[in-house]
N, C-alpha and C positions, 0 to 999 in steps of 0.2 A: 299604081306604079307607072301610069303613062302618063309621059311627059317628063321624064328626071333622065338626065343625063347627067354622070358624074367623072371628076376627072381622073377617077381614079381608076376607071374600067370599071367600076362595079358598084354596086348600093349595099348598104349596110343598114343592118337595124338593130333596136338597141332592144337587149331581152335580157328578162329577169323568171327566175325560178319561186324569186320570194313571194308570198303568197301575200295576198291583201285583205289588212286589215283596218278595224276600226276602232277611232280615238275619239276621246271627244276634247274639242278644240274653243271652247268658249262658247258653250250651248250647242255647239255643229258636231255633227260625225263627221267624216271625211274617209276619202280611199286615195290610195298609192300604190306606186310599185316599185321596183328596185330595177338597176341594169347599171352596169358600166361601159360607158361605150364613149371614147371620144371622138370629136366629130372628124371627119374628113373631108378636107380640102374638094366641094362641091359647089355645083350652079343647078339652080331651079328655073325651070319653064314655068310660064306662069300655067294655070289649071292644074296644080297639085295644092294639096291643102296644108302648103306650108310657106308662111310668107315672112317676111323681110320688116324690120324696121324703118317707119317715116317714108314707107311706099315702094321703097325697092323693091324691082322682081329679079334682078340680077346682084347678087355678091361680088365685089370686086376684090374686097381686100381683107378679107378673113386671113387669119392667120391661121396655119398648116399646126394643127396639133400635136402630130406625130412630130414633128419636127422639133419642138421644144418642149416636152412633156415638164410638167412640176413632178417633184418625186412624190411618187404614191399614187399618181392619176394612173387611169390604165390597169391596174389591177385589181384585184377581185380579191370579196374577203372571203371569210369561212363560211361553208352551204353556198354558195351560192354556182351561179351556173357559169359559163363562158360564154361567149357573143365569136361564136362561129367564124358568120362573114365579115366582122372587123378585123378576126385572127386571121385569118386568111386572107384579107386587103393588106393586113400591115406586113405580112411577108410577102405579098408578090411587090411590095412597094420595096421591102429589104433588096430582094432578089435582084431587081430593076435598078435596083442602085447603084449594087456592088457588078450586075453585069456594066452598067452604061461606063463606071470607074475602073474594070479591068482596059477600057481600051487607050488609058490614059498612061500607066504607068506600068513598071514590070513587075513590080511590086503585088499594086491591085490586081494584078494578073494572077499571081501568085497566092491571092486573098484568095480570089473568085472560084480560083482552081481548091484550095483546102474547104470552103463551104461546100463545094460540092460534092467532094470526100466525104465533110465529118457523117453525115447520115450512115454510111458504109461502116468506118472505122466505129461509128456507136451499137452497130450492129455485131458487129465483132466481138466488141467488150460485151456486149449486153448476153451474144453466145457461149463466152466463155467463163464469164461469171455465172450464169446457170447451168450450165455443163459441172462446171466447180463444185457449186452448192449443194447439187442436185447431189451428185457422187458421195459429196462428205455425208449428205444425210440418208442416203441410202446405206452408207458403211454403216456407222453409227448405227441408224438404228436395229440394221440386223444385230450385230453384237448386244443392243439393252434387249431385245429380246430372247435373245439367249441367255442373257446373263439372267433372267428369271427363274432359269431351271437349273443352272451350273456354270462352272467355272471353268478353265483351261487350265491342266498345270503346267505346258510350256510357256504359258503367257497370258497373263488375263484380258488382253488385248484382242485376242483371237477368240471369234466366234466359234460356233459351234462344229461346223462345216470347215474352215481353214484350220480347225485346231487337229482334226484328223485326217486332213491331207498328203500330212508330213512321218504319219504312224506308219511301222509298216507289222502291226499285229493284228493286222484288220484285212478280213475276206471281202469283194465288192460285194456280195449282200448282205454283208454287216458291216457296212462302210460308214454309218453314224456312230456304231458304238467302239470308239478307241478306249486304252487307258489312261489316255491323256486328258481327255472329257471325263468330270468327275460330277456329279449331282451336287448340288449343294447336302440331301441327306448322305452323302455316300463321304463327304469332308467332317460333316459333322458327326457321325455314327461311327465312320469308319467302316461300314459292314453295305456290302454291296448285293446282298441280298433283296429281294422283293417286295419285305414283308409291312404287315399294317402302318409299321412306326415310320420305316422310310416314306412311305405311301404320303400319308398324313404329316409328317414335316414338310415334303416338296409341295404338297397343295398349300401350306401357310404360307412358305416363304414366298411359292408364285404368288401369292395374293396377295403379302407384304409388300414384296417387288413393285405390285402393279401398280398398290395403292399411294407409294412413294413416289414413281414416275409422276404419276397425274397430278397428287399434290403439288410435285415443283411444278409442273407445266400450269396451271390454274393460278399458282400463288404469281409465277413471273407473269405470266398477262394480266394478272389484276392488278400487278404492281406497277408494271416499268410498259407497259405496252395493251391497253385495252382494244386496239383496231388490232392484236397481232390473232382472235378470237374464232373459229367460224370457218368457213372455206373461204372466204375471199371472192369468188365469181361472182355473188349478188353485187358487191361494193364496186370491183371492178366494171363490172356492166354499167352503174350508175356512171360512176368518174370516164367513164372512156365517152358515153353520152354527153360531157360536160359539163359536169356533177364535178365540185370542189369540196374532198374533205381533205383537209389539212393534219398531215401527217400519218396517213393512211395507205402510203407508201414512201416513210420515211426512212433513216436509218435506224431509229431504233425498233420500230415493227419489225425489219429487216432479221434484225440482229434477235429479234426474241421469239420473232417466228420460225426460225428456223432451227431455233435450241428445242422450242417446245415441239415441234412439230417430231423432233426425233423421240422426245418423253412421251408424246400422247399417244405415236405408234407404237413405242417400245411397252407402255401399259397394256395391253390387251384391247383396248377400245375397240368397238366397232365403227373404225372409222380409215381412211386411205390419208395419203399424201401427193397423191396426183392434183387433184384441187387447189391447197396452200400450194403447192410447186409454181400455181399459174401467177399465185400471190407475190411469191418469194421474188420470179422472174422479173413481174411488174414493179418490184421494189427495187429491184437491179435497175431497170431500165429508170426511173425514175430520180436515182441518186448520181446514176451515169450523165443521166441529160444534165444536170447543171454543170460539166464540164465542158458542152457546146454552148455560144450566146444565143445560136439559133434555136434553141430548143431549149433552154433556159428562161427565155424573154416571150414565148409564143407557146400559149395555151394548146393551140390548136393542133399545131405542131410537135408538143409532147405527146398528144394523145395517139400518133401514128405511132409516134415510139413503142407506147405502150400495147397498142395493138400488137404490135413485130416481137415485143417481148411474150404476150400471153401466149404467141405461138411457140415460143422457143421453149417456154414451161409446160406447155403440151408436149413437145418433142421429148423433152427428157424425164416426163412422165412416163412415157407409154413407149420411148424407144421411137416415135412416129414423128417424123419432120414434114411428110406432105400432111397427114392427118391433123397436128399441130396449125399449119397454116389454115386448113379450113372449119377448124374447131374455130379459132379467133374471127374467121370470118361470119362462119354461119352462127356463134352463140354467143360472143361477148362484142362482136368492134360495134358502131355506131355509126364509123365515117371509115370505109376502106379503100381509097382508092389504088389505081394499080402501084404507084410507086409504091405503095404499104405494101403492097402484097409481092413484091418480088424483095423486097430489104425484108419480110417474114419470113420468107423463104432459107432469107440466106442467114437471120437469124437461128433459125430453128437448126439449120444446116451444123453450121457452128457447135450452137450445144451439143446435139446429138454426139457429134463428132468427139467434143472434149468428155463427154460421158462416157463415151465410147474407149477412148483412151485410159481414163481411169479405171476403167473393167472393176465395178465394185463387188460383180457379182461372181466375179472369177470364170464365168461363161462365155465370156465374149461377144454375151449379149448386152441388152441398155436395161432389159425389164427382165426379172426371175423366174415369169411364167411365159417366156418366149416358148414355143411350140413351131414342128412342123408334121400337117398329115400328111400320108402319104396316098393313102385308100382312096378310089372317087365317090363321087353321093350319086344319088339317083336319082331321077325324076319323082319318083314318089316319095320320096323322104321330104320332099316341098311340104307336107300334109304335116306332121309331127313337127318341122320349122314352123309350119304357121302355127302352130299351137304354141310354141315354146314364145312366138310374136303376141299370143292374145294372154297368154298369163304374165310376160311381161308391161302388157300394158294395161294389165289388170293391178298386177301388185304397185306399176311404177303411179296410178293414178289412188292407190289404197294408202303410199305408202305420203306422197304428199299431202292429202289430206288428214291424215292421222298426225303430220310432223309437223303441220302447220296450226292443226288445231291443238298441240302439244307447247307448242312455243308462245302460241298465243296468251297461251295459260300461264306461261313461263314468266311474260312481259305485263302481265295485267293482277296476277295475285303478290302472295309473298313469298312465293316462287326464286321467282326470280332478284330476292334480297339475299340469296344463301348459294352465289353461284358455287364455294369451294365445297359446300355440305353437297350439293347437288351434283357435282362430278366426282367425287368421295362415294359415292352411295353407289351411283349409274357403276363405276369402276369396281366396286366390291361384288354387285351383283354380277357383272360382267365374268371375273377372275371366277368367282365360286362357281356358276355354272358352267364356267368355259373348260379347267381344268379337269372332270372327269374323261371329257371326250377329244380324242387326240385332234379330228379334225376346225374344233373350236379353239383347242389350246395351240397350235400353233399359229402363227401370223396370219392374215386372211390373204396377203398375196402367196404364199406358200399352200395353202389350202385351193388358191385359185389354178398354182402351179400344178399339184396334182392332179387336180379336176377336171387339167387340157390333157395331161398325160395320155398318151397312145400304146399302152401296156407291151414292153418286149420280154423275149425267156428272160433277161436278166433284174426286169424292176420285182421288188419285194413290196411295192405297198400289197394291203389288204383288197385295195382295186384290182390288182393283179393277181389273184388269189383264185383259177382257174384250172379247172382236172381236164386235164388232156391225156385220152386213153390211161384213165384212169388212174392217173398220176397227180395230184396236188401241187398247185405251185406252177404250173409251167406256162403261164402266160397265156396273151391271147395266141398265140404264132402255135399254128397248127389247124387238121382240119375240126373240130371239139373244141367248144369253147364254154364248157357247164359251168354256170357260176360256182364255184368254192364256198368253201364256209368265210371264208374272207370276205368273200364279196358279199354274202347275205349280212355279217355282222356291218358293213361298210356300209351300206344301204342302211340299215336303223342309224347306225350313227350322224351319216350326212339327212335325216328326213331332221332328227332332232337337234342336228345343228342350223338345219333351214328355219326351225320353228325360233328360236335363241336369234339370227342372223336377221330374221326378217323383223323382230318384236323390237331388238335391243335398239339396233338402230334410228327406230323412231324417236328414242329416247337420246339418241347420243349427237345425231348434228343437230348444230345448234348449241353445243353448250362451251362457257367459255374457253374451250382448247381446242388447238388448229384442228379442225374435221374435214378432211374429202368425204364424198361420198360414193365417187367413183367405185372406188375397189369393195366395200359393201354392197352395192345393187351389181355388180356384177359376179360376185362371193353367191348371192340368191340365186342370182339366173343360172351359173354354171353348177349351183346343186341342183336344181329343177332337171337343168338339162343333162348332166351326169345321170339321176335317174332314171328319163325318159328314155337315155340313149343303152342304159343296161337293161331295162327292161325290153325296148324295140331287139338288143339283140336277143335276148333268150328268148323270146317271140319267133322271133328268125330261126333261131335253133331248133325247137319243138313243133314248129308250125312251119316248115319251109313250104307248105305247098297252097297254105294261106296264099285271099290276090293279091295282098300287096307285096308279094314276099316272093309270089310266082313268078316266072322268066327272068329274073333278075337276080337272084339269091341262092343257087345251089345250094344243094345240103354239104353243109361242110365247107360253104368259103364263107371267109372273110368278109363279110357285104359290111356288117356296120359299124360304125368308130365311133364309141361313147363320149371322144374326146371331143368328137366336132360337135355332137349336139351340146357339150357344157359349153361349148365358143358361142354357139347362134343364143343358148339360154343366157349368157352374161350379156351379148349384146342385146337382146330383147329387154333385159330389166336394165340397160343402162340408158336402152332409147326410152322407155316407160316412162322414167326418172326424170331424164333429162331433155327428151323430147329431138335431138339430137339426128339427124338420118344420115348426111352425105358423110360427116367427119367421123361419125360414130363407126359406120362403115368402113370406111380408109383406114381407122386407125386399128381395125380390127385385123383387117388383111394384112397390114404392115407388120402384126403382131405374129401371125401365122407365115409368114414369108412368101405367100402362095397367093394368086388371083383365081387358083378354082374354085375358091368357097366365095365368092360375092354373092353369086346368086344366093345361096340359103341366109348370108346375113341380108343381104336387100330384103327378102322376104321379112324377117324377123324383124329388123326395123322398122319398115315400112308399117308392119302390121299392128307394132306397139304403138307406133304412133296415133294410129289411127283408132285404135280402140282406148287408148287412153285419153286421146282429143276427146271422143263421142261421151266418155265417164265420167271426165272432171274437166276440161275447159281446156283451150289449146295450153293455158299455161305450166311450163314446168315446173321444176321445184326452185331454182333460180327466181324465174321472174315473180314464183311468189314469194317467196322473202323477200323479194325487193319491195312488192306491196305489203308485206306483213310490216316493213320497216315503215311503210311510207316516204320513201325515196320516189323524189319528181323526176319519174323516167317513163318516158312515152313512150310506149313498144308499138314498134314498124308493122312487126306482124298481124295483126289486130284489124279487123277492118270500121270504120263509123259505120252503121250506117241505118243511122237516126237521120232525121228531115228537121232538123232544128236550125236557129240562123245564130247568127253571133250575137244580136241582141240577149238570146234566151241565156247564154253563158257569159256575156260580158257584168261587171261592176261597176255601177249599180245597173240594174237588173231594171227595177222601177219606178216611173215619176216620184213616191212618195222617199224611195231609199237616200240620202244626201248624196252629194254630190262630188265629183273629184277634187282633191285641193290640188290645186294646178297656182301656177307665176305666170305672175302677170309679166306681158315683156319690157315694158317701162316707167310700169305704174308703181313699183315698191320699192321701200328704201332698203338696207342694211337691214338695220332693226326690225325692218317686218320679214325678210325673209330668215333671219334667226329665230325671229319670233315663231314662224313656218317649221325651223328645223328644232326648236326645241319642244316645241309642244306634239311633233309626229312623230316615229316612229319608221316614217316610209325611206325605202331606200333610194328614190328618186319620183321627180313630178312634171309631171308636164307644164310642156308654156305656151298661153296664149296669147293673142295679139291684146284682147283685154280682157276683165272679165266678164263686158255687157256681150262683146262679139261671140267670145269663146273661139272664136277664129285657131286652130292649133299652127303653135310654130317652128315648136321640137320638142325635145323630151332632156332633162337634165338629172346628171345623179348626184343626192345627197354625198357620197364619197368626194368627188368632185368637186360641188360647192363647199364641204367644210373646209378641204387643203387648200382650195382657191382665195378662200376668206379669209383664212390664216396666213396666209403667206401674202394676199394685200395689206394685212394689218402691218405685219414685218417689213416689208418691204416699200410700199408704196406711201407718201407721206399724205395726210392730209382725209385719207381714209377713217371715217368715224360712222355712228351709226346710224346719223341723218344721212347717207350717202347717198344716191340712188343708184340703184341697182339696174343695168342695161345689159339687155342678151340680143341687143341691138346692131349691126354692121356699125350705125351712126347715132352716137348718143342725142338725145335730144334737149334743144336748148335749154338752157338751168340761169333765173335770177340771178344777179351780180351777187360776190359776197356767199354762193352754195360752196358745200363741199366739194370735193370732185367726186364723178362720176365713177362707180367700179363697174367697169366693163367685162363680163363673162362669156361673150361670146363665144371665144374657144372653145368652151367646154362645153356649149350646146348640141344636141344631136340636132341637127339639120333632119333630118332622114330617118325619123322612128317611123318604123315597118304599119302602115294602117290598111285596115279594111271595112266597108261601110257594116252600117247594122242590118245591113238587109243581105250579109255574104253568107251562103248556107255555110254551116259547120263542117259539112265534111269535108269542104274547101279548106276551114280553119286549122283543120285538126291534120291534113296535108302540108299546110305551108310549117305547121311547127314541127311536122316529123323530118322535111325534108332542108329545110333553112336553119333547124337547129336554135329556134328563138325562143327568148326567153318570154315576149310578151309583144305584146302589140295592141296599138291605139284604135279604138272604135269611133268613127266620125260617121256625120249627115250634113250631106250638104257642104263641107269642108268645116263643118264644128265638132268639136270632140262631145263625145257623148260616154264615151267609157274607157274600158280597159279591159283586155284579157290576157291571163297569166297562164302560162305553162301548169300551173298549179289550177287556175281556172276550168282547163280542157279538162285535167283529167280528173276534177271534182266532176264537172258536167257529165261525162263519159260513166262515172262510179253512179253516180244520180239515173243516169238512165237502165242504167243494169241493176237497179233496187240494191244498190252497196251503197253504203255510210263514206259520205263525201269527205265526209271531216277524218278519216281515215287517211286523206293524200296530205301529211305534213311528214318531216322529216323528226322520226322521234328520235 
C-alpha cells in the first residue's frame, strides 16, 4: 500500500465472496474470483505492483468511471458481497459534489440542504412503519389466540380481555370470566357446565385452531415468500456484513411475514415474534430507501439504514428504544458508525413512540409483560442470581447445540422434503400437550407476564394462592406468606411446563414459519427463576434464622420477590441463547422501569455468558445458523491466532496446483477473451502486463467485460472478433488494415487490494474483517502468485479448528 496516492482521498479494492473454483479449459484447470468494483480516477507512484501500458508510470487520461457508467456496471448480482470502500468513495464523491454545487446556485443550495434531510425523514418513515406493524401484529395476534378457546358475543373482533372490559357482571377477581366470553364448547353444547364433553370438545377445537393457523402460515411461505421463514437475525447479520440476498427484504417477504407471523403465534408454537419484528423493520427500511437516490444507488449506505431499522424492531419488540440501539449494535450491525447510531436512536424513538400511541395492549405499555418491583434485593441474593446465570448458560449452550444438530438433520435427510408434514406434526404435538396445563396453553408472553408478576391482596392467579393467618388467598401482602395449595399445584404445573418449554423449542426454530426465539428462552429462564424465587421464599419463611437469611430477613417481612428472580432467570437463558450482555441488560431494565435491578442482571448475564462460552464456543445460536447455512460471514469477534502466512491460504496453494487464468494486458483479441469468458465460470480475473512477466496490473470483472463487450458490439463500428483487446492508458501500434482496438480501460481496477505471500494470516484475516473485502491478490516480488477470497479465510480458519472447510458455501 506504499507509495499510491489517489485522487479520490482514498484506495479502494475490489473483493468478492465468490468462492474459487475449478474448470477445465482445454487440458488446463484454472482459478478466479469474482468482485465488482469500478475503477476510480487514480495515479501510481512507481514501486507498487501495478503498472501502466507501453511503460507509463503515470496515468494521465483515464477516463472517470463514475462519471459515465454503462448501465448495469457497478452493481452486484445475487450472493454476492459489496465492495465497502468503493461504496463509501462513491458517496463522499456524491457528497463532494452536491456540497461544491450548493455554492453555485439557490437551487443546489436547496438540493444540498434536502440530502441532508433525507437520512432523518427515512428514519421517521422507517419509525413509524414499525410502530404501525408492530401494533397491527401484536393486536391480531392476541385475538387468534383467543379465538382458539372462544368467541365474544358482542363482537368477534374482540379478544378475550377487551371483550370483558365493557361487562359489568363481573367481580375484579373474576374479571376473565364474563357472559359475553363464550367457549367455543359452551356455543356449541349450549351448557356451560364443566363437565368431560365440554372439556374434550375445547381441547379439539384448540388443536383444530392451532393446526389451521400453522398450515396457512407454512403453506403462504412456501408459496409466495420462502425468505419470509425463520427469525431473520442470521440472514440480517449476513446482509448488513455485505451479504446480497435478493429479495430477502422485499415487499413480498414483508407482506407475508407479517400475515404469518401473526398465524405462527396465534398457533401455540413455541416460538416469539420479537425476532421476525427485527426482520419485518429491516424490510420497512429497505422498501423505504428506494424512495432516497442516496440510498437507493449505494450499497453501503443502505446497510446504515438497515442497521437503524434492526434497532427500531428491537424497540417495539421489547418496548426498549436505548436497548434496541445496542442490540443492533453489539449483535447484528457490521459497520456502525456514530451517524448510524444517533439516526438508531432516533429510529428506534419513533417506533416505540407510534407503538406507544397505538396502545395494543390496552396498558399503556409497548410489551404485555411490563412489570414494576418495588422490594429491594440484597447482597446475598447475588448467590441464587449467579445460579439462575450458570443454568442459563447451561441450557442456553444445550439448547444450541441440540437445535443445531436438529436442523442439521433437517437439511441433510428427507427431512427436510416435508417442511408442511413437519410443522403439521411439531404443531399437533405442541396443541395436545400444551392444552391440559393452563400455563402452557396460554400464550408464552402471557405466561412470561405472570411469571414477573409481584403478587397483591387482589391478583387471583394460583401464584398468588398464599394463607395469611390462616386465611387462603390473601396474597403475598402481609406478615405470612405459606405457600397455598395454589402455589404447590402452580409449581408441578410450571416444572412440567419447563420440561414441554425447553424440549419443544429445540424442535420448533428453524422450521418453515416466522420463529423468534427470544420470548421461548426467556419463558425457560423465568420458570427456573419463578421456582427458585418460591422456594428462596419459603426457605425465608421456615428458616429465617438461616446465614443467609440472618440480619437481613426478619421473621415475617417481606425480603423476597419471586418476580425478580423469574426477570434475572429469563435474562440468564436469553444471554445463554444469544450470548448478548450490555443490550440484553438494558433491555431488561427498560422492561422493569427501575435501574435497581442491574446489578443482579449484570450478574446473570455476565455469568451465562461465560459458562456457556466455556461449554460450546463463544458462538451463539445466530452466528451458528449462520454457519449451519454457510453464509460468507467473518465474525469480528473471534480471534486468529494460527502462525500461518497467506501463501498457506491463498489459490493455488502449490507449484503443482494450475495456475490463475488471468488477461493479458495487450496480448488478446476479442475472441480470446470470449473464449476466457465462455469456457469459466469466474466472476472476474486478473490482468497482467504479460503472461511470461506475470507483472499484475489490475483486476477486471466478468460482469463488466460482458456489458462492456455488448455494448461495443452495439455501439462501436468496426468492432469484430479479431479486435484486440487493451486495458492499456495507450493502445498499442496495430498493422495497416487491423480492426480497431477495444479499449477497456475504464473498467480496470487499478488498485485491487494485494499482500505478499509471506504476510502472516492473522494480518489477512484483519484487513478482511476491517476493510470489509471481498478478496485480495497475492504477489512476490510484484508477480501475482494467487488469490485469497473471503471464502478462502474462512475455509482456512474452519481447516484449522478440524471443521469441514467445504462447509463455508452458501447453501
Amino acid at each position: 500500500m506504499e507509495g499510491r496516492r489517489f485522487r479520490h482521498g482514498s484506495f479502494h479494492s475490489s473483493t468478492s465472496d465468490e468462492d474459487l473454483v475449478e474448470v477445465s479449459d482445454g487440458g488446463t484447470l484454472s482459478y478466479s474470483l469474482a468482485g465488482d468494483v469500478p475503477p476510480l480516477d487514480q495515479e501510481m507512484t512507481p514501486g507498487v505492483p501495478s503498472y501502466a501500458g507501453n511503460g507509463f508510470d503515470e496515468i494521465s487520461r483515464m477516463r472517470d468511471f463514475l462519471e459515465e457508467p454503462l448501465p448495469g456496471v457497478g452493481t452486484y448480482e445475487d450472493f454476492n458481497t459489496i465492495d465497502w470502500v468503493r461504496e463509501k468513495s462513491r458517496d463522499r464523491d456524491r457528497h463532494r459534489e452536491i456540497t461544491n454545487r450548493s455554492k453555485e446556485s439557490t437551487c443546489a443550495l436547496l438540493h444540498s440542504i434536502s440530502d441532508a434531510f433525507s437520512g432523518w425523514l427515512l428514519m421517521l418513515l422507517i419509525g413509524l412503519s414499525a410502530g404501525a406493524l408492530a401494533g397491527l401484529i401484536d393486536i391480531s395476534a392476541h385475538w387468534l389466540t383467543d379465538l382458539k378457546e372462544g368467541v365474544c358475543l358482542n363482537g368477534f373482533w374482540y379478544n378475550h380481555e377487551h371483550c370483558c372490559w365493557n361487562s359489568r357482571n363481573i367481580t375484579f377477581q373474576d374479571r376473565d370470566k364474563c357472559p359475553e366470553w363464550r367457549t367455543w364448547a359452551e356455543l356449541l353444547t349450549s351448557k356451560e357446565d364443566g363437565g368431560a364433553l365440554t372439556y374434550c370438545l375445547n381441547y379439539f377445537i384448540y388443536t383444530a385452531w392451532a393446526l389451521i393457523f400453522s398450515l396457512l402460515a407454512v403453506l403462504l411461505v412456501r408459496g409466495f415468500a420462502p425468505y419470509a421463514c425463520g427469525s431473520g437475525i442470521p440472514e440480517i447479520k449476513t446482509i448488513l456484513s455485505g451479504f446480497i440476498i435478493r429479495g430477502y427484504l422485499g415487499k413480498w417477504t414483508l407482506l407475508v411475514k407479517t400475515v404469518t407471523l401473526v398465524l405462527a403465534v396465534a398457533s401455540g408454537l413455541s416460538l416469539g415474534k420479537e425476532g421476525p419484528l427485527v426482520h419485518v423493520a429491516c424490510c420497512c427500511g429497505n422498501i423505504l430507501c428506494h424512495l432516497f437516490t442516496k440510498y437507493r444507488k449505494n450499497e453501503a449506505k443502505r446497510r446504515e439504514v438497515l442497521s437503524a431499522a434492526a434497532a427500531a424492531g428491537v424497540s417495539v419488540a421489547f418496548g426498549a428504544p436505548i436497548g434496541g440501539v445496542l442490540f443492533s449494535l453489539e449483535e447484528v450491525s457490521y459497520y456502525f458508525p456514530l451517524k448510524t447510531l444517533w439516526r438508531s436512536f432516533f429510529a428506534a424513538l419513533v417506533a416505540a413512540f407510534t407503538l406507544r400511541s397505538i396502545n395494543p395492549f390496552g396498558n399503556s405499555r409497548l410489551v404485555l409483560f411490563y412489570v414494576e418491583f418495588h422490594a429491594p434485593w440484597h447482597l446475598l441474593e447475588l448467590a441464587p442470581f449467579v445460579l439462575l446465570g450458570v443454568f442459563g448458560g447451561l441450557w442456553g449452550a444445550a439448547f444450541i447445540r441440540a437445535n443445531i444438530a436438529w436442523c442439521r438433520r433437517r437439511k441433510t435427510t428427507q427431512l427436510g422434503r416435508y417442511p408442511v408434514a413437519e410443522v403439521l406434526v411439531v404443531t399437533a404435538a405442541t396443541a395436545i400437550l400444551a392444552f391440559p396445563n393452563q400455563y402452557t396453553r396460554m400464550s408464552t408472553s402471557e405466561l412470561i407476564s405472570e411469571l414477573f408478576n409481584d403478587c397483591g391482596r387482589l391478583d387471583s392467579s394460583q401464584l398468588c394462592d398464599y394463607v395469611r393467618n390462616g386465611t387462603p388467598g390473601a396474597g403475598r401482602e402481609g406478615p405470612d406468606r405459606l405457600a397455598g395449595p395454589g402455589v404447590h399445584r402452580a409449581m408441578w404445573q410450571l416444572a412440567l411446563a419447563l420440561a414441554l418449554k425447553g424440549v419443544i423449542t429445540v424442535f420448533t426454530f428453524g422450521m418453515k414459519v416466522p420463529s423468534g426465539l427470544f420470548i421461548p428462552s426467556m419463558a425457560v429462564g423465568a420458570i427456573v427463576g419463578r421456582l427458585l424465587g418460591v422456594g428462596m421464599e419459603q426457605l425465608a419463611l421456615h428458616h429465617p434464622n438461616w446465614v443467609l437469611f440472618e440480619g437481613w430477613c426478619q421473621p415475617g417481612a417481606d425480603c423476597i420477590t419471586p418476580g425478580l428472580y423469574a426477570m434475572v432467570g429469563a435474562a440468564a437463558c436469553l444471554g445463554g441463547v444469544t450470548r448478548m450482555t450490555v443490550s440484553l441488560v438494558v433491555i431488561m431494565f427498560e422492561l422493569t422501569g427501575g435501574l435497581e435491578y442491574i446489578v443482579p442482571l449484570m450478574a446473570a448475564a455476565v455469568t451465562s455468558k461465560w459458562v456457556a462460552d466455556a461449554a460450546a464456543g463463544r458462538q451463539g445460536i445466530y452466528d451458528s445458523h449462520i454457519r449451519l447455512n454457510g453464509y460468507p460471514f467473518l465474525e469480528a469477534k473471534e480471534e486468529f491466532a494460527h502462525k500461518t502466512l497467506a501463501s498457506d491460504a491463498m489459490r493455488p496453494r502449490r507449484p503443482a496446483d494450475p495456475p490463475l487464468t488471468a488477461l493479458a494486458q495487450d496480448a488478446m483479441t476479442l475472441g480470446d477473451v470470449e473464449g476466457v469468458l465462455g469456457a469459466t465460470g469466474y466472476s472476474g480475473y486478473p490482468v497482467v502486463l504479460s503472461r511470461e512477466s506475470q507483472r499484475l496490473v489490475g483486476f477486471v470483472l466478468r460482469r463488466d467485460l460482458l456489458i462492456s463487450i455488448e455494448n461495443a458490439r452495439q455501439t462501436q463500428e468496426g468492432i469484430v472478433t479479431s479486435s484486440l483487446v487493451s486495458f492499456s492508458d495507450h493502445s498499442p501500434p496495430l498493422p495497416p488494415n487491423s480492426p480497431p482496438v477495444l479499449n477497456l480501460r475504464p473498467i480496470l481496477d487499478l488498485s485491487p487490494f494485494t499482500v505478499t505471500d509471506h504476510t502472516p494470516m492473522e494480518i489477512v484475516v484483519d484487513i478482511f474483517r476491517k476493510l470489509g473485502l471481498r478478496q485480495c491478490l497475492v504477489t512476490h516480488n510484484g508477480k501475482l502468485l494467487g488469490i485469497i477470497t473471503k471464502k478462502d479465510v474462512l475455509k482456512h480458519i474452519a481447516q484449522l479448528a478440524n471443521q469441514d472447510p467445504d462447509s463455508i458455501l452458501f447453501n
